[in-house]
C-alpha positions as CSV (number, residue, x, y, z in Angstrom):
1,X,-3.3,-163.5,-3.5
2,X,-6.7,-163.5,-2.0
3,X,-5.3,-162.9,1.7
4,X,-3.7,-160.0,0.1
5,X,-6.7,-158.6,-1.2
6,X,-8.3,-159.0,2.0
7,X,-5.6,-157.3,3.9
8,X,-5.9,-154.3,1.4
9,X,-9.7,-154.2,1.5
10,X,-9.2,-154.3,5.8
11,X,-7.0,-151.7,5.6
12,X,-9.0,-149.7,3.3
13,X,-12.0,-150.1,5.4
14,X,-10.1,-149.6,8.5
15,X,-7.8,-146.5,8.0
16,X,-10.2,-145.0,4.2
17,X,-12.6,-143.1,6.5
18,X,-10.2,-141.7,9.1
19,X,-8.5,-140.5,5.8
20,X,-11.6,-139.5,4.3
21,X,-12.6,-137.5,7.4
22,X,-9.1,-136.1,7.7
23,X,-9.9,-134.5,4.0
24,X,-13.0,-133.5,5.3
25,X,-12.0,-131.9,8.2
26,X,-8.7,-130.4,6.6
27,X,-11.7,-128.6,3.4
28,X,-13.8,-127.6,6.2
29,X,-11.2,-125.8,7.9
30,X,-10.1,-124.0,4.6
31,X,-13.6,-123.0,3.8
32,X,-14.1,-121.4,6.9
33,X,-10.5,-119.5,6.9
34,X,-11.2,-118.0,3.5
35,X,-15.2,-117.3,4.1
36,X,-14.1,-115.1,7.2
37,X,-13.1,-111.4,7.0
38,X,-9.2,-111.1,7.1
39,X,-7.6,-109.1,10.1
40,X,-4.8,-108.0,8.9
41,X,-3.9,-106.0,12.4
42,X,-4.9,-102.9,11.2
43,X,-7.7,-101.9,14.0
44,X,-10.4,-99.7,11.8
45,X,-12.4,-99.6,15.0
46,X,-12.0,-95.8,15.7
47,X,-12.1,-93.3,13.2
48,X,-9.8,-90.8,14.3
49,X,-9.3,-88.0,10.9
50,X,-12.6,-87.1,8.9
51,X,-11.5,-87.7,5.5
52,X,-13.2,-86.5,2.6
53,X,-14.0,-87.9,-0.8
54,X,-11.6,-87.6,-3.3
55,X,-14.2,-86.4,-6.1
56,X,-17.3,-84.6,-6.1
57,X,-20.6,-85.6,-7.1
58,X,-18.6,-89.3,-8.2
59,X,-20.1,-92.4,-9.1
60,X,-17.7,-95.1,-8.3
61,X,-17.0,-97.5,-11.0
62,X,-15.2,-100.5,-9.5
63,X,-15.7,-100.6,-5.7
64,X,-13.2,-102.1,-3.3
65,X,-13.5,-105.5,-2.1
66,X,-11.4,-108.4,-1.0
67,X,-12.9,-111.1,-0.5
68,X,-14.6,-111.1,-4.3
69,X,-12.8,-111.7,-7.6
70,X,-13.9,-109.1,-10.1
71,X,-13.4,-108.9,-13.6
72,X,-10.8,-107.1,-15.1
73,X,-10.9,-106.3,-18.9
74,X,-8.0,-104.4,-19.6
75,X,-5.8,-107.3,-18.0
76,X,-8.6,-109.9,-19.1
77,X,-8.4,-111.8,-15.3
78,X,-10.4,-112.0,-12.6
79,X,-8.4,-110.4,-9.2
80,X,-9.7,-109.0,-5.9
81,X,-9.8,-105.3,-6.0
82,X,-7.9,-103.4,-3.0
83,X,-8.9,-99.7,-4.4
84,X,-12.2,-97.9,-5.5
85,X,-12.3,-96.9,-8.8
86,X,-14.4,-93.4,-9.1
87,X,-15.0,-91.1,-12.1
88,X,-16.7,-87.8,-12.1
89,X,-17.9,-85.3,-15.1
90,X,-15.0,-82.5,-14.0
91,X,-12.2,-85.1,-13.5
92,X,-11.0,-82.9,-10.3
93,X,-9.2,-85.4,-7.8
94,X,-9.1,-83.7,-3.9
95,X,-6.6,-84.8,-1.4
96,X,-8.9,-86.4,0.8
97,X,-7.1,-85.3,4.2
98,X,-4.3,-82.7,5.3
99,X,-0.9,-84.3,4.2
100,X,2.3,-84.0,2.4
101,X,3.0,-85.5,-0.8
102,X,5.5,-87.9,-0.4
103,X,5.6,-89.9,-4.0
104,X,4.7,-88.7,-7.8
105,X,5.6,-90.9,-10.3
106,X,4.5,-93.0,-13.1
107,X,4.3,-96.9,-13.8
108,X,2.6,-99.1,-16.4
109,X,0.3,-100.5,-14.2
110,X,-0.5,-97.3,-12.2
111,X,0.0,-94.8,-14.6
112,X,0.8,-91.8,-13.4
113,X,0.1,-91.6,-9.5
114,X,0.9,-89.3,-5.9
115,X,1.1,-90.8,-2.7
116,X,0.3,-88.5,0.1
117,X,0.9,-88.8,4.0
118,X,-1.3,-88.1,6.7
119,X,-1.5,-87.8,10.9
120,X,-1.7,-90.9,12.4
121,X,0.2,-93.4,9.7
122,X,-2.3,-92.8,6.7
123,X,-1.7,-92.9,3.2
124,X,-3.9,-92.2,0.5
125,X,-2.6,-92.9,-3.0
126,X,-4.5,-91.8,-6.2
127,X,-3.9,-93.5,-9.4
128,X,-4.7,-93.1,-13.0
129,X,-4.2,-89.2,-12.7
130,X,-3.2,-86.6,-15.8
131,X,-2.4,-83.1,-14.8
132,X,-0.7,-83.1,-11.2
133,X,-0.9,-79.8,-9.7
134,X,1.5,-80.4,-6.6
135,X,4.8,-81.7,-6.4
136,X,6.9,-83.7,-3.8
137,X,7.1,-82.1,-0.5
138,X,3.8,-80.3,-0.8
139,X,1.6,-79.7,1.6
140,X,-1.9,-79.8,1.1
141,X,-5.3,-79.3,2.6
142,X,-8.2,-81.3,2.8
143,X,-10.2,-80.8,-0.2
144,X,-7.2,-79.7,-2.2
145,X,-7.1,-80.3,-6.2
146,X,-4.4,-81.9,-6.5
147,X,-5.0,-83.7,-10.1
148,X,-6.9,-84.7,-12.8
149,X,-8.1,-88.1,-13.5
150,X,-7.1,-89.7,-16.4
151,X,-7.0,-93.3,-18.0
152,X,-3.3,-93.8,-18.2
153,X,-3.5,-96.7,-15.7
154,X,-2.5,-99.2,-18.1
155,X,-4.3,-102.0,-15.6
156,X,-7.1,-100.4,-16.0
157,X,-7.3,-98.5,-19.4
158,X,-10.9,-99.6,-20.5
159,X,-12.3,-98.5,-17.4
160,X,-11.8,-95.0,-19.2
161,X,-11.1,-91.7,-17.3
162,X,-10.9,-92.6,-13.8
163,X,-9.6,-91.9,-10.2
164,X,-7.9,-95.4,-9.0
165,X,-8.0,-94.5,-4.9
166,X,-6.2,-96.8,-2.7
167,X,-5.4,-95.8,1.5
168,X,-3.2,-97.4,3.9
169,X,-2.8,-97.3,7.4
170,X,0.7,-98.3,8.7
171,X,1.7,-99.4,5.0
172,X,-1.3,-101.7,4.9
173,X,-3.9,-101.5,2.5
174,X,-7.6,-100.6,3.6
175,X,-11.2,-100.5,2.3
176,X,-11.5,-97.1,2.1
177,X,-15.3,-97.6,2.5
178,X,-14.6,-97.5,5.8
179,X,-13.8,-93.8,5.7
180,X,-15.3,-92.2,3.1
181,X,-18.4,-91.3,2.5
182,X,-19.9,-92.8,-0.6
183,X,-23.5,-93.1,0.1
184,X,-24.8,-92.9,-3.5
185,X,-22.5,-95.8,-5.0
């Protein structure tokens, strides 16, 4: 019994800290993975349309960002947020580039929502809206009302009247930071 205990403690001694420093090593290598930005093959490098922002004189209320959980109190949970959230005294949502509307619809989440298309594999999609002055097929101009904002986002229905903005570029979600120009958050 002792020689067992022996063997066991060896062992222990022997092969603990390679497994200890195989734990290590294995944390490490997670930390780093999720402390680094993500590149999700979307190159942001060049900035090829001028987009504008999709309300004037906005103050944005929830700002995009991946990498942070923020609280949500309508869902009560903490989750990154992949859109900025903006809200304005008029309400007036732009199209924030030349486009066509591809999508209106309406979802619990969402609420009622427009996708619209732009050059080079862009996508802007505005959330949360109330009166939708296009329809499907549209085209619009930079600049364009195309909505008002509303708080019919059920994901987001404490946040109050608000413009939920998300883009894309190739079907891949973006931080629209990148793009627009929201100086005075």
């Amino acid at each position: 019994m002792k020689n067992n205990k022996i063997k066991i403690k060896g062992s222990f001694k022997r092969f603990g800290a390679l497994g200890l420093a195989c734990v290590l090593s294995v944390a490490i290598a997670l930390t780093i993975a999720f402390a680094l930005p993500r590149d999700n093959g979307v190159d942001v490098s060049t900035l090829p349309l001028d987009f504008c922002v999709p309300m004037e004189n906005a103050t944005v209320v929830k700002d995009y960002d991946e990498n942070r959980l923020q609280y949500n109190s309508s869902l009560e949970r903490w989750d990154c947020h992949l859109s900025i959230d903006l809200a304005s005294e008029d309400g007036a949502v732009l199209a924030v580039y030349d486009g066509v509307v591809d999508e209106i619809g309406s979802d619990t989440l969402n609420g009622t929502y427009l996708v619209i298309s732009h050059e080079g594999g862009y996508k802007s999609f505005y959330g949360s809206l109330d009166e939708v002055a296009v329809k499907p097929g549209q085209k619009v101009k930079k600049g364009q009302e195309i909505a008002e904002a509303s708080d019919t986002a059920g994901n987001e229905n404490k946040t109050g009247k608000h413009l939920h903005f998300t883009m894309y570029k190739d079907d891949i979600e973006i931080d629209p930071n990148i793009y627009l120009d929201l100086q005075n958050k």
